[in-house]
N, C-alpha and C positions, 0 to 999 in steps of 0.2 A: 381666694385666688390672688397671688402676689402682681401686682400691676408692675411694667416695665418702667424703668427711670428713663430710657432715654426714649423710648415714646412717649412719654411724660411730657419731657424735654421739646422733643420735635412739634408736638402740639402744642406748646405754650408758647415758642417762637415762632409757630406760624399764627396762632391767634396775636400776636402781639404784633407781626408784621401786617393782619388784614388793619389794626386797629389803627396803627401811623399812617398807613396806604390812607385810611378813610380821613384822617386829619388835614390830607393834604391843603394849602392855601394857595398851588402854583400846580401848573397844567405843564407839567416835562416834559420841554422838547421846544420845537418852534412853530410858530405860525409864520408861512412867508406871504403876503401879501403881492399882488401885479399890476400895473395897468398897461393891457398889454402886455411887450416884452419886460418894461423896464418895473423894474424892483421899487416899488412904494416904501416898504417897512416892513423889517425883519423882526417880529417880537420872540424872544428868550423864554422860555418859564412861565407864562401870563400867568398873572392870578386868575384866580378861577371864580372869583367874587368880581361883580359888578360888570360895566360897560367898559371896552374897549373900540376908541373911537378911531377909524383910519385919518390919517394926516389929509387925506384927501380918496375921491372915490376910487375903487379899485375891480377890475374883473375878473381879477384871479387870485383864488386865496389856497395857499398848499397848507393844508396840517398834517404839521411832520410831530406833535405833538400823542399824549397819552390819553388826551380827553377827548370829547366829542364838541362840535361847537354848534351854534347857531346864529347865521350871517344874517343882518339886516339893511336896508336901503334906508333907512334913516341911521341920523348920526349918536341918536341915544338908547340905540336898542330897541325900539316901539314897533310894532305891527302898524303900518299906516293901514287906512280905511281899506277895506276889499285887497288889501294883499296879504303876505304872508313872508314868512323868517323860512328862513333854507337849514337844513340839519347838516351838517359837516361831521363824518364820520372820523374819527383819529386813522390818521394815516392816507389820510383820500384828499383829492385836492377839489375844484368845483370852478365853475367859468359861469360868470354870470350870464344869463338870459338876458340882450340886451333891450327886450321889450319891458324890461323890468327895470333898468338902471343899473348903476354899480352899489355894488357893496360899501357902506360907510362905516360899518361896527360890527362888533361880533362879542357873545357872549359866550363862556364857559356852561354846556348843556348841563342841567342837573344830572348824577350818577341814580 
């Protein structure tokens, strides 16, 4: 049975594009950061590797980003004792509980 060239074609260009998708090193889009009304920091593209530390604490963080994140109240990404990291869905924004403190960092969620 003769196989099609340009379904050939179509499958190899989508496997090739899951395979760059999965390279990525940068989370497209932005994270916008608040405290309160005013605007903390706008981040670009984050990497998707390591800690991302807020300039200072924040209660509102918008991901207008492709990734999913993970907020924490310490400044180096750490679970402190008996609390917990918040899950940040791509596209969802989050208001911190304020019996919990503000946001200090956030990491790119593993895919």
């Amino acid at each position: 049975m003769p196989s099609s060239r340009p379904l050939a074609a179509l499958l190899g260009i989508t496997f090739l594009g899951l395979a760059l998708g999965a390279c990525q090193d940068q989370a497209s889009g932005q994270v916008v950061a608040r405290n309160g009304v005013r605007v903390v920091e706008t981040l670009t593209n984050p990497s998707t590797h390591g800690c991302h530390r807020f300039p200072e604490g924040v209660t509102h963080v918008n991901n207008q980003t492709q990734s999913s994140l993970l907020l924490y109240t310490t400044p180096d990404c750490t679970t402190p004792p008996g609390g917990q990291s918040s899950y940040l869905d791509f596209g969802a924004s989050d208001q911190v509980v304020m019996a919990s403190g503000p946001w200090r960092s956030f990491s790119v969620a593993p895919e």
